[in-house]
C-alpha positions in Angstrom: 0.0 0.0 0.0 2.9 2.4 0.6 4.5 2.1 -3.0 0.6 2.4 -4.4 0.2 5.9 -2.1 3.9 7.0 -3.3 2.6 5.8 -7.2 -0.3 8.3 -6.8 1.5 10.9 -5.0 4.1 11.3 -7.9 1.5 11.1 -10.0 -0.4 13.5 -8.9 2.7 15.9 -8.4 3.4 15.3 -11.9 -0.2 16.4 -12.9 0.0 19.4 -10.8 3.6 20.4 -12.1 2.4 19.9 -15.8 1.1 23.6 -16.8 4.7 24.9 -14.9 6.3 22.8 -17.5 3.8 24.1 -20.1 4.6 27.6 -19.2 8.2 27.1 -19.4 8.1 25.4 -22.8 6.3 28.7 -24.6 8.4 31.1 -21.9 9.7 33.8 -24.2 7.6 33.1 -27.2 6.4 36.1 -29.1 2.9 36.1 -30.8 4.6 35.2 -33.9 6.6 32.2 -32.6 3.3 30.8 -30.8 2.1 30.3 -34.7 5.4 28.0 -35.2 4.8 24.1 -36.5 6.6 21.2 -37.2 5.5 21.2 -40.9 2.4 22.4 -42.4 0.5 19.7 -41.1 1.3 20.0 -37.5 -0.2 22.3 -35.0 1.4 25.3 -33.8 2.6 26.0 -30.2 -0.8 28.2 -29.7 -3.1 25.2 -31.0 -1.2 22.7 -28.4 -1.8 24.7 -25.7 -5.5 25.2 -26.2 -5.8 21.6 -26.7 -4.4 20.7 -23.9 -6.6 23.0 -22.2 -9.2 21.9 -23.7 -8.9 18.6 -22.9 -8.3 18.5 -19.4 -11.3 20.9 -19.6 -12.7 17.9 -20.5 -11.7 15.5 -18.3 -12.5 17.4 -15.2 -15.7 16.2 -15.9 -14.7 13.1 -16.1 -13.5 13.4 -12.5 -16.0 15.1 -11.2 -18.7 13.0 -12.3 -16.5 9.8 -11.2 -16.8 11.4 -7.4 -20.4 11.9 -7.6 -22.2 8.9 -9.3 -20.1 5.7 -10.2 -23.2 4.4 -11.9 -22.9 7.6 -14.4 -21.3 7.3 -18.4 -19.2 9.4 -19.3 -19.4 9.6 -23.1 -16.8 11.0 -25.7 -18.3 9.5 -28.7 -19.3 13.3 -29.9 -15.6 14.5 -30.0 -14.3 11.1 -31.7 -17.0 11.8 -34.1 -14.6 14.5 -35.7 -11.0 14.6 -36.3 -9.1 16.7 -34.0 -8.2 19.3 -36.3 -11.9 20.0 -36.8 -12.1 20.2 -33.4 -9.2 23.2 -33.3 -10.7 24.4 -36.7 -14.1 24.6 -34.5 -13.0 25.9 -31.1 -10.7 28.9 -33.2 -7.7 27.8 -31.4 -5.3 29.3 -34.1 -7.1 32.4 -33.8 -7.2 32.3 -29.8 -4.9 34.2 -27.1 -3.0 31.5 -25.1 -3.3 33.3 -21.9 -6.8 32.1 -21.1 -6.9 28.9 -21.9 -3.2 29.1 -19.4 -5.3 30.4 -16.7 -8.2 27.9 -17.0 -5.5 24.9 -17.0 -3.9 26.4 -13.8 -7.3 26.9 -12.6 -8.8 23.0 -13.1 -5.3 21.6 -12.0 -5.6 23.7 -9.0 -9.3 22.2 -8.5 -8.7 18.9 -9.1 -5.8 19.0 -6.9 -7.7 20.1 -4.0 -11.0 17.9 -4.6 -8.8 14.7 -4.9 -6.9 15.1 -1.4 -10.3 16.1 -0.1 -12.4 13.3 -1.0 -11.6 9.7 0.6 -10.0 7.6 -2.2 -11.2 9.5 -5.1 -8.2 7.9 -7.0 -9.8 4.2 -7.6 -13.4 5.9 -7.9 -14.6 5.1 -11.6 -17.3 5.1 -14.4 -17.8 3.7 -17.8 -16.4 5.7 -20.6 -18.5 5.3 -23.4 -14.9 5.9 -26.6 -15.2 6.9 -30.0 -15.1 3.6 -32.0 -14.3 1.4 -29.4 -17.1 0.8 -27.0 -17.2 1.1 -23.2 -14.9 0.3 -20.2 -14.6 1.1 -16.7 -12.3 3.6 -16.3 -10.7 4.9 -12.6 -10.2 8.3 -11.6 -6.2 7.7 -11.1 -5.9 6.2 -14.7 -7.1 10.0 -16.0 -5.0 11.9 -13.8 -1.8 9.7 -15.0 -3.0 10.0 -18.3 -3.2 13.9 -18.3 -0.2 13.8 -16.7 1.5 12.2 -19.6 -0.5 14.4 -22.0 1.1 17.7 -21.2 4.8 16.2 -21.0 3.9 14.4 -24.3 3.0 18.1 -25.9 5.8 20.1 -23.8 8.0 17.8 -26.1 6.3 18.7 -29.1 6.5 22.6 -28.2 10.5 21.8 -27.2 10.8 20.0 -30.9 9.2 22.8 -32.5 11.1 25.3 -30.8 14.1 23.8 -31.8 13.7 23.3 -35.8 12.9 27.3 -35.2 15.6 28.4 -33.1 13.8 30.1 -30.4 
């Protein structure tokens, strides 16, 4: 039980540190250089961060629902309906100012944070998760967390790739 309880902690330190490490990877970045890519058919530095905004926008949700009614589903077969890009092409992201969707990230981390040492084991608490082409599973509140967690490092290595075939 003590490594499981050390697991979750780091975890959940990693979740909480992941829009310090988000901040740091666009530190310095002009307007200009927030419209930076890969390649044409990459997003910019401004479209990762409002996706990643977005989605733990999202997920809260998740959470939050998971804490109140484990007989609940939590569907995402609307946003698997439509490629991602659609999604960013919909919800303006290259058009957007990054510093909102910055606050609301620090904002629901901060939340989330707080609600999951508050509520007695919150992290094994789940729901089904009704996915886009691949049917429903049973899905823990600790599984999300680690899996947000990963998200932002996975795009703060993006940003750090894109940053570097730029030089800034």
């Amino acid at each position: 039980m003590a490594d499981e309880t050390r697991d979750q902690d780091e975890i959940l330190e990693r979740y909480a540190n992941g829009v310090a490490q988000l901040e740091a990877a666009i530190a310095g970045l002009g307007p200009a250089d927030l419209d930076k890519a890969l390649d044409a058919e990459s997003w910019t530095i401004r479209q990762i961060v409002h996706h990643v905004a977005d989605g733990d926008d999202m997920w809260k949700l998740f959470i939050k629902t998971a804490l109140g009614n484990s007989e609940a589903v939590f569907s995402l077969r609307w946003y698997g309906e439509l490629p991602q890009t659609e999604w960013a092409e919909r919800w303006a992201y290259a058009r957007r100012e990054v510093e909102p969707s910055l606050a609301a990230l620090r904002a629901n981390r901060r939340h989330v944070v707080g609600v999951l040492q508050a509520v007695p084991g919150a992290w094994e608490r789940s729901i089904v998760v009704e996915w886009p082409h691949q049917g429903a599973e049973r899905v823990t509140v600790g599984w999300v967390i680690e899996i947000l967690a990963s998200h932002v490092a996975g795009h703060v290595d993006d940003i750090e790739r894109i940053r570097a075939a730029h030089g800034l």
